[in-house]
C-alpha positions as CSV (number, residue, x, y, z in Angstrom):
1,X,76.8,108.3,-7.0
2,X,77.0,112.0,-9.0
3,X,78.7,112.2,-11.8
4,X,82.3,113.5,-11.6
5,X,82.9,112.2,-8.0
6,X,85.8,110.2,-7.8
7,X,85.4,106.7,-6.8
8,X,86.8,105.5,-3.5
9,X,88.9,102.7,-2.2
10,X,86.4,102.8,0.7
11,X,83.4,102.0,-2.0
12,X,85.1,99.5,-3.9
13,X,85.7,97.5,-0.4
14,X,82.0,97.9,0.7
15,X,80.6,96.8,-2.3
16,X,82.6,93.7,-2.6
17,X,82.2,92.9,0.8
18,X,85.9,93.2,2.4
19,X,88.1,95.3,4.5
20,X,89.8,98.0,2.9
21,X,93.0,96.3,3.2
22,X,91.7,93.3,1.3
23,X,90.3,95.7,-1.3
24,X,94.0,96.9,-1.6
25,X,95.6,93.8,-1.8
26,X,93.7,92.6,-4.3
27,X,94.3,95.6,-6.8
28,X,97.7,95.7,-6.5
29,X,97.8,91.8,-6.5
30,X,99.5,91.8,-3.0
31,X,99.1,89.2,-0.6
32,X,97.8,85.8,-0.3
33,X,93.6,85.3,-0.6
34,X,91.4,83.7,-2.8
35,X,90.7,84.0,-6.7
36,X,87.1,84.8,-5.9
37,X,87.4,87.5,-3.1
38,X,90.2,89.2,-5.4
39,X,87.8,88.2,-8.5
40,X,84.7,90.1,-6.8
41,X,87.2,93.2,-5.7
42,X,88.3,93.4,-9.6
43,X,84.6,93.3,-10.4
44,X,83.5,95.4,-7.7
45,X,86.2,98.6,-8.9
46,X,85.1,98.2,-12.9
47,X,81.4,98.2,-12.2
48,X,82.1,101.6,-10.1
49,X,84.8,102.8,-12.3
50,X,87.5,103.2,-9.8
51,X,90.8,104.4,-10.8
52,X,93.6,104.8,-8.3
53,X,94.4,108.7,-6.8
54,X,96.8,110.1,-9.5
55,X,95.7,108.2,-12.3
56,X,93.7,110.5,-15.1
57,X,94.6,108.4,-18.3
58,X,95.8,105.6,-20.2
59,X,95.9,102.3,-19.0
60,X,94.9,101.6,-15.1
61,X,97.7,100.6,-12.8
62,X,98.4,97.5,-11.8
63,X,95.8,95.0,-10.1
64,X,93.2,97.1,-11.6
65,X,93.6,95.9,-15.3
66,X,90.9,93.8,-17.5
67,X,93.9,91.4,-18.8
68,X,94.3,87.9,-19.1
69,X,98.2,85.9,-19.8
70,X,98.8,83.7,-22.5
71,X,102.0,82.0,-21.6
72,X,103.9,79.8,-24.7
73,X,107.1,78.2,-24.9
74,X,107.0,79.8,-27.8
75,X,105.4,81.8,-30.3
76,X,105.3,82.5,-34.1
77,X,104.5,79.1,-35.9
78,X,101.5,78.1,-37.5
79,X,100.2,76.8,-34.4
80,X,100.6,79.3,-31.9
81,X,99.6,81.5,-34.3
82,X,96.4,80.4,-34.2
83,X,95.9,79.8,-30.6
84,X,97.2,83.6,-30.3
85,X,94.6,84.4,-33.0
86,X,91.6,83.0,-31.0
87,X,92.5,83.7,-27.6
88,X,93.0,87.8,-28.5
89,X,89.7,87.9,-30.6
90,X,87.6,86.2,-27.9
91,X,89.3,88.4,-25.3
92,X,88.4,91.5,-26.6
93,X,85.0,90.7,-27.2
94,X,85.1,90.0,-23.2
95,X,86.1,93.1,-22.3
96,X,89.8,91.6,-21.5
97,X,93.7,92.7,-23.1
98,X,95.5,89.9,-24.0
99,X,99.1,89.8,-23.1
100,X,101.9,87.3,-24.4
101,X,104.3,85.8,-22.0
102,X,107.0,83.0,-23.0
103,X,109.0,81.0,-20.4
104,X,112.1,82.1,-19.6
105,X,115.4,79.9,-18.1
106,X,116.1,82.5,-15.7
107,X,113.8,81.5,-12.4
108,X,114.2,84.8,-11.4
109,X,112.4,85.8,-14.1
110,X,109.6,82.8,-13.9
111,X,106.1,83.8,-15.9
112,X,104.4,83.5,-12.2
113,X,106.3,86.5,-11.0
114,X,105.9,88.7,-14.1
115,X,102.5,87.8,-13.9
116,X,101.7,88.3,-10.1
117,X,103.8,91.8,-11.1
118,X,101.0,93.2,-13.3
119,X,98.0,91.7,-11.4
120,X,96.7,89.6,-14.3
121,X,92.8,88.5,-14.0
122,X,94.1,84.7,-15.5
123,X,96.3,83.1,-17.2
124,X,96.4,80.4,-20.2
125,X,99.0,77.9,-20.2
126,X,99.1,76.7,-23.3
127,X,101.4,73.4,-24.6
128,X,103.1,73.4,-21.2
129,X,102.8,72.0,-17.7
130,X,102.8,74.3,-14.9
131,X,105.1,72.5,-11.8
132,X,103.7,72.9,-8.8
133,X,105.1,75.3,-7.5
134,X,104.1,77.7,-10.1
135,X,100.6,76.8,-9.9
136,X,100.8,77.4,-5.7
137,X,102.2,80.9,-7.1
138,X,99.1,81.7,-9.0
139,X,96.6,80.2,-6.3
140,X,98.6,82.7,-4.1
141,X,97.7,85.3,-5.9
142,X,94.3,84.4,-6.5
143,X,95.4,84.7,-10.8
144,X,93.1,81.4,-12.1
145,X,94.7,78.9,-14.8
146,X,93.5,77.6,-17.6
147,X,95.5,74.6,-19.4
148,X,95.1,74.5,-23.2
149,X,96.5,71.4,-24.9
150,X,99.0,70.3,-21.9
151,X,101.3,67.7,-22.6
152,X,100.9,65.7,-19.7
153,X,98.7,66.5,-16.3
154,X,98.9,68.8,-13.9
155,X,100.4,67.9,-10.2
156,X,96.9,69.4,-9.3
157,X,93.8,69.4,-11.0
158,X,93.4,72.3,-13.0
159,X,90.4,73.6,-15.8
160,X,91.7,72.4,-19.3
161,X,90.9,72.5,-22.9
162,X,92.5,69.7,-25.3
163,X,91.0,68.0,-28.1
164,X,89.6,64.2,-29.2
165,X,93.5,63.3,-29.9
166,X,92.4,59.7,-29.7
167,X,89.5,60.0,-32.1
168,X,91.4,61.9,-34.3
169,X,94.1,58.9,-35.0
170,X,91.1,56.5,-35.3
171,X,90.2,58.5,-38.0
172,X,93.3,59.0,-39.8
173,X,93.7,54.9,-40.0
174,X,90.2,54.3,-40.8
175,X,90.3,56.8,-43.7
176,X,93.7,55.2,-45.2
177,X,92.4,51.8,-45.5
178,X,89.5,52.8,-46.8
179,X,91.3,54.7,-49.5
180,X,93.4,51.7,-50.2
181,X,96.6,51.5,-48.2
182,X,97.9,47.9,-47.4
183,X,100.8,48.9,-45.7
184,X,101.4,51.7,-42.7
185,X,103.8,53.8,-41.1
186,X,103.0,56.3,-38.0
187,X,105.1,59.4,-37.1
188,X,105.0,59.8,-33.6
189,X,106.4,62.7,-31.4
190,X,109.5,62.8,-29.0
191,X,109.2,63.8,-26.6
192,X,106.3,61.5,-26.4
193,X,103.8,63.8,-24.7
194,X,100.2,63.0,-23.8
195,X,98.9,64.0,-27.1
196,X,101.1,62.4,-29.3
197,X,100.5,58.5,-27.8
198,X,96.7,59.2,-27.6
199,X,97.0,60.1,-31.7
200,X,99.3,56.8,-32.5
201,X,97.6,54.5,-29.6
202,X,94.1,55.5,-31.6
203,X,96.3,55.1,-34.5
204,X,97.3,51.4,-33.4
205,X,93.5,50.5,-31.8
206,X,91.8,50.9,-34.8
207,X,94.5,49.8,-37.6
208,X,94.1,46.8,-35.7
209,X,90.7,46.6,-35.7
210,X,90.5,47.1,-39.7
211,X,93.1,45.8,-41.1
212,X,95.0,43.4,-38.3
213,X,97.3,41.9,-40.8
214,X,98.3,45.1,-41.9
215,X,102.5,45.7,-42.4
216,X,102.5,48.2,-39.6
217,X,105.7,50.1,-38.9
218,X,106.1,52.9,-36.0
219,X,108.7,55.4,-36.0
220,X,109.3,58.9,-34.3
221,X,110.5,62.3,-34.7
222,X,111.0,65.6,-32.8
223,X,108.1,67.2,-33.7
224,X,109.9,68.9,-36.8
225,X,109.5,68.7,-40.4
226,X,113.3,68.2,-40.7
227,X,113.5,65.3,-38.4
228,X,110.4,63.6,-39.6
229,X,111.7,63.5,-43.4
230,X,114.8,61.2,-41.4
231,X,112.1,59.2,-39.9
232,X,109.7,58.3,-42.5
233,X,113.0,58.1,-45.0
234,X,114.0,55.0,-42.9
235,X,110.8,53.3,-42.0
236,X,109.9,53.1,-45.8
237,X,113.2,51.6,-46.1
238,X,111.5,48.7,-43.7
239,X,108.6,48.5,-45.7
240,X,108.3,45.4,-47.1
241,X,105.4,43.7,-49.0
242,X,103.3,45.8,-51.8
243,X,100.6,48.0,-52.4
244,X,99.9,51.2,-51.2
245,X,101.6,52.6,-48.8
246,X,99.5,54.9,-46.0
247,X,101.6,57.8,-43.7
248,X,99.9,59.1,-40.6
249,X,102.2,61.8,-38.8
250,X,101.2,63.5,-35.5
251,X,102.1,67.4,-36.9
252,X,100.8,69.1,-40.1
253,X,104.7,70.3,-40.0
254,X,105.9,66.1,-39.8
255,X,103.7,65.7,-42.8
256,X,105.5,68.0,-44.6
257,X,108.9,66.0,-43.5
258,X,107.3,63.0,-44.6
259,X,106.3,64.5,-48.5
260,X,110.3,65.3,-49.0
261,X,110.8,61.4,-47.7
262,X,108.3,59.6,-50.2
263,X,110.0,62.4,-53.0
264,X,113.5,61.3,-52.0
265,X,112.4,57.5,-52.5
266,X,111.3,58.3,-55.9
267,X,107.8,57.4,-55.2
268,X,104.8,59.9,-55.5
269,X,101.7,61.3,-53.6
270,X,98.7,60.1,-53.4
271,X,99.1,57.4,-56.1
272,X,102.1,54.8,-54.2
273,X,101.6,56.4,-50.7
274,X,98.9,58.9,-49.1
275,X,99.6,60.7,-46.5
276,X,97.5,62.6,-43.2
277,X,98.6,65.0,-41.0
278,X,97.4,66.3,-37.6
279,X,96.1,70.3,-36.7
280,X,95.2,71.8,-39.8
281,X,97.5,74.6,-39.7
282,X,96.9,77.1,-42.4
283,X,100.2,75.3,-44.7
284,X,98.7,71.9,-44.9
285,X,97.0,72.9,-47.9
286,X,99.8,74.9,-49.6
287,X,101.6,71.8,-49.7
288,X,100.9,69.8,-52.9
289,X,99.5,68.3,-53.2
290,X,97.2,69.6,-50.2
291,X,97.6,68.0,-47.4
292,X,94.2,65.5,-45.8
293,X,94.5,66.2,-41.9
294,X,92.9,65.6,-38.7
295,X,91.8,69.2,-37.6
296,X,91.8,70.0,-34.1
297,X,89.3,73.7,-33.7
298,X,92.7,75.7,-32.3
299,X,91.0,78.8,-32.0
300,X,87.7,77.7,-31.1
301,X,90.2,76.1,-28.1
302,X,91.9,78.9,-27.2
303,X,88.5,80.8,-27.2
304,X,87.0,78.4,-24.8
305,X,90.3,78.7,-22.2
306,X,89.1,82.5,-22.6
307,X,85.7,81.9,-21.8
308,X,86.5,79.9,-18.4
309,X,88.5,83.1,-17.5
310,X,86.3,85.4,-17.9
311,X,84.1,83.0,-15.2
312,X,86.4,82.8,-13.0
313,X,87.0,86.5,-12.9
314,X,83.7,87.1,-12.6
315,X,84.1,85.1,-9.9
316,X,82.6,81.4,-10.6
317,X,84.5,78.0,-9.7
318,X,85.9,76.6,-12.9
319,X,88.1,74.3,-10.9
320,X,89.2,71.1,-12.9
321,X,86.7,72.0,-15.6
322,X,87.6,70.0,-18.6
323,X,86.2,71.0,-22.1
324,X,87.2,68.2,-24.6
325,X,86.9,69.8,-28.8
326,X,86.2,67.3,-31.3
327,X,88.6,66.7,-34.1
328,X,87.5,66.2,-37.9
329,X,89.3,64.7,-40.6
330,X,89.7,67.7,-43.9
331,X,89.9,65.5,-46.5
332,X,92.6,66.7,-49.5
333,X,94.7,65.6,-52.4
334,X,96.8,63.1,-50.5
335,X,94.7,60.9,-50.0
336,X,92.1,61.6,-52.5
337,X,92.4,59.8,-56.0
338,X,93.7,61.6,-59.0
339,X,90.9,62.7,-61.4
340,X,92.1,61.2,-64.7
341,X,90.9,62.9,-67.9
């Protein structure tokens, strides 16, 4: 095609293979059709560089836009921070803006619509279940989904990224009685979503299988560093027996809960109890001392929900793809020995 010619509607529809009403549809994220015929119309107007009559500058319109959704419940702490962090850097490298979206009460104001609104080429759910009806909303609209980290399983299967949840509370009991503890307290979350039990049932699994005569005491808290100090204040108050004591909470931010606890009872980290968090948000080690954690890779996550976008947009099936991270426990001073002089 000569340079300068402007680039038709009747191009972009030949050269992905549709009507020119399809073609139309799909760019202005009309309609009903599927994510790959409105995948290979998107794909079809960048590689010829069409832009809509009228439109000279700035951003394209509507439909036309390399952009993918990340949709929190909410945003600004340590962890959504970071799954913000790794979903924008990936998605620039891609090609693809990133735009943030948080739920909203109002169901006239549902993230599906806004989303459908601005012709989105996918969307990452992140922490949160989309109900079925707002996943039929997407499919609609041929807008792929990605879950990251969902709390529970979708009423239809859907491409995910989570991590070794499971593993990762093996670990954290494996590593307390190897450094020593004799008696054990879990923190687990309430709401109890899928996460949290697979973190305390690996927890349980493997306490039992190393130390099955182990004091063992489970409590639970809402997922806040507030309501966790509460927790962990009354289950050492069950404790009986002696030596060490060994904390496992489900949150970095529960951890930090559980320090003020073991303060307020006038004993001290990591020589009468050690402690391990989960996530590996950037405060576990400003606490002191720093805090040993199971890290889950919450950027590499978010990166690989970005990834599977960018496929399906391309137009590849991704359907029910399920990329499972590994976790690693970061060991640090609560639960590492003092160095005496």
């Amino acid at each position: 095609m000569p340079t300068g010619d402007r680039v038709t509607l009747t191009a972009v529809a030949e050269r992905a293979g549709v009507s020119i009403a399809t073609a139309s549809r799909a760019l202005r994220a009309r309609g009903e059709m599927a994510a790959e015929t409105r995948a290979r119309v998107l794909r079809s107007a960048t590689e010829l560089g069409y832009r809509p009559a009228g439109q000279v500058r700035g951003r394209p319109r509507r439909g036309t836009s390399l952009m993918f959704d990340l949709v929190l419940g909410h945003f600004h702490d340590p962890y959504t921070e970071e799954i913000t962090a790794g979903a924008r850097t990936t998605a620039s490298q891609l090609g693809f803006d990133l735009v943030l979206t948080g739920e909203r009460e109002d169901p006239a104001q549902d993230w599906p619509e806004r989303i459908r609104s601005r012709g989105s080429a996918g969307v990452i759910v992140g922490l949160i279940v989309p109900t079925s009806t707002q996943i039929a909303a997407m499919r609609r609209a041929g807008i792929p989904l990605v879950l990251m980290e969902p709390p529970s399983e979708a009423s239809r299967p859907l491409p995910s990224v989570r991590t070794t949840d499971r593993a990762g509370g093996e670990a954290a009991a494996e590593h307390l009685v190897e450094r020593g503890a004799r008696r054990f307290i879990v923190i687990g979350g309430a709401p109890s979503y899928r996460y949290g039990r697979a973190r305390v049932e690996g927890f349980a699994s493997a306490l039992q299988r190393v130390a099955p005569d182990a004091e063992f005491v489970r409590t639970s808290a809402d997922w806040s560093a507030w309501d966790a100090r509460r927790a962990c204040a009354r289950a050492l108050s069950e404790l009986g027996g002696e030596g060490p004591i060994g904390v496992f909470a489900c949150s970095d931010e529960m951890a930090a809960g559980a320090y003020r606890a073991i303060s307020d009872s006038g004993r001290s980290i990591p020589r009468d109890v050690l402690v391990i968090g989960f996530d590996d948000v950037r405060g576990a080690r400003w606490l002191h001392p720093p805090l040993t954690t199971i890290r889950q890779p919450i950027r590499e996550m978010a990166a690989a929900a970005v990834h599977i976008l960018a496929r399906a947009a391309a137009g590849e099936s991704v359907e029910a793809e399920a990329v499972v991270m590994p976790t690693e426990l970061v060991e640090r001073g609560s639960t590492r020995p003092a160095v005496s002089d």
